[in-house]
N, C-alpha and C positions, 0 to 999 in steps of 0.2 A: 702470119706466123702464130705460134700455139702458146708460145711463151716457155716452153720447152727449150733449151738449147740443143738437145742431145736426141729430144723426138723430132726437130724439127731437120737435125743432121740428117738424122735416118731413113725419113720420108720427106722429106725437100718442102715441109712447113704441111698445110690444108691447102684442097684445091675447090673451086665448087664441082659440087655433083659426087665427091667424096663420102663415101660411108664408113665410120670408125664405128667396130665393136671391138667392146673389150669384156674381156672374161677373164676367170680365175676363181679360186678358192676363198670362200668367207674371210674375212678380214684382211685381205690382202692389197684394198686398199682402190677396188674399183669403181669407185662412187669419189672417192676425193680425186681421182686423178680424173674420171669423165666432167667432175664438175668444172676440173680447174679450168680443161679446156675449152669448155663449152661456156666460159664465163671471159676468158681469154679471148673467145670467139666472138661472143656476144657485143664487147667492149669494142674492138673493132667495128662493130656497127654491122655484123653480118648475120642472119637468122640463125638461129641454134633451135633446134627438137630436141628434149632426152624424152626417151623411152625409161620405161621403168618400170620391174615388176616387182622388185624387191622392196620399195618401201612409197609411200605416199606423198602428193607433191608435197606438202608443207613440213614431212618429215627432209625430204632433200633440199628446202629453201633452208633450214635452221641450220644441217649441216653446212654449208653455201657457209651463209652469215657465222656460222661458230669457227669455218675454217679460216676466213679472211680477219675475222677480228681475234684470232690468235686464243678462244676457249677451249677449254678439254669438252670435246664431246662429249664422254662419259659423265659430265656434270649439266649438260644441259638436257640428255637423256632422262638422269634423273630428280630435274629441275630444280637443280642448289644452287643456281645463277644469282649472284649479287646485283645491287643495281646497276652500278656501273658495266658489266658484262654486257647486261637488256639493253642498258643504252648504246653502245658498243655495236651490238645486233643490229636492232632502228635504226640507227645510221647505215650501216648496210644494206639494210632495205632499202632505205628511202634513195640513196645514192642508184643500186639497180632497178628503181621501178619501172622503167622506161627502158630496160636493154630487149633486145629481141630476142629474149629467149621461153623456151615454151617448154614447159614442164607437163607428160602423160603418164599419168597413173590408170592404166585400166589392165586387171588381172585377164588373162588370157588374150592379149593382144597376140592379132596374126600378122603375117609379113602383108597381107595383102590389108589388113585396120592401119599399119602405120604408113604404107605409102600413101592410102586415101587422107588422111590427114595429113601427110607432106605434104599434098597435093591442094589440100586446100588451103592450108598452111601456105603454101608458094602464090596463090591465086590472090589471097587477101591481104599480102602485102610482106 
């Protein structure tokens, strides 16, 4: 299950061999909801890939950690984080560093780069 109640209505949960894309309009919110899932996913102990061409792994790991530990984006954007926030984050890391999920930032990715990488991705465990 996706942790969705209302996606999971809709589409009867994730299955394996499932491919989700989501699209949409700048700021509409597709990177919080691909992550919630894929973290949702990951937690259940099942491999997760994102794909990514809009922004850099380590820009999608702070969102990850700034959404789960309840920070305004826009402040960790523009690094006015207190210390308690930072620490807030660290614990979030350190809680996922072991989930299976795999974060791809490579600009000009083709459908034919990202199944090669699923595929090795699937091979390696």
């Amino acid at each position: 299950m996706s942790g969705l109640r209302e996606f999971d209505a809709l589409f009867g949960g994730m299955h394996n061999g499932e491919l989700f894309v989501c699209g949409g309009r700048p700021g509409d919110g597709k990177t919080a909801f691909s992550t919630f899932l894929a973290i949702q996913t990951a937690r259940q102990g099942k491999h997760v890939c994102i794909f990514t061409m809009e922004m850099q792994n380590i820009q999608v790991m702070n969102r990850m950690f700034a959404g789960y530990a309840g920070i305004d984006p826009d402040k960790l954007r523009a690094s006015y984080l207190t210390e308690e926030e930072l620490e807030q984050m660290e614990t979030f890391a350190g809680a996922w560093k072991d989930l299976p999920l795999y974060i791809d930032y490579t600009p000009g990715n083709t459908v034919r780069d990202i199944r090669s990488t699923v595929l090795l991705k699937k091979k390696s465990g």
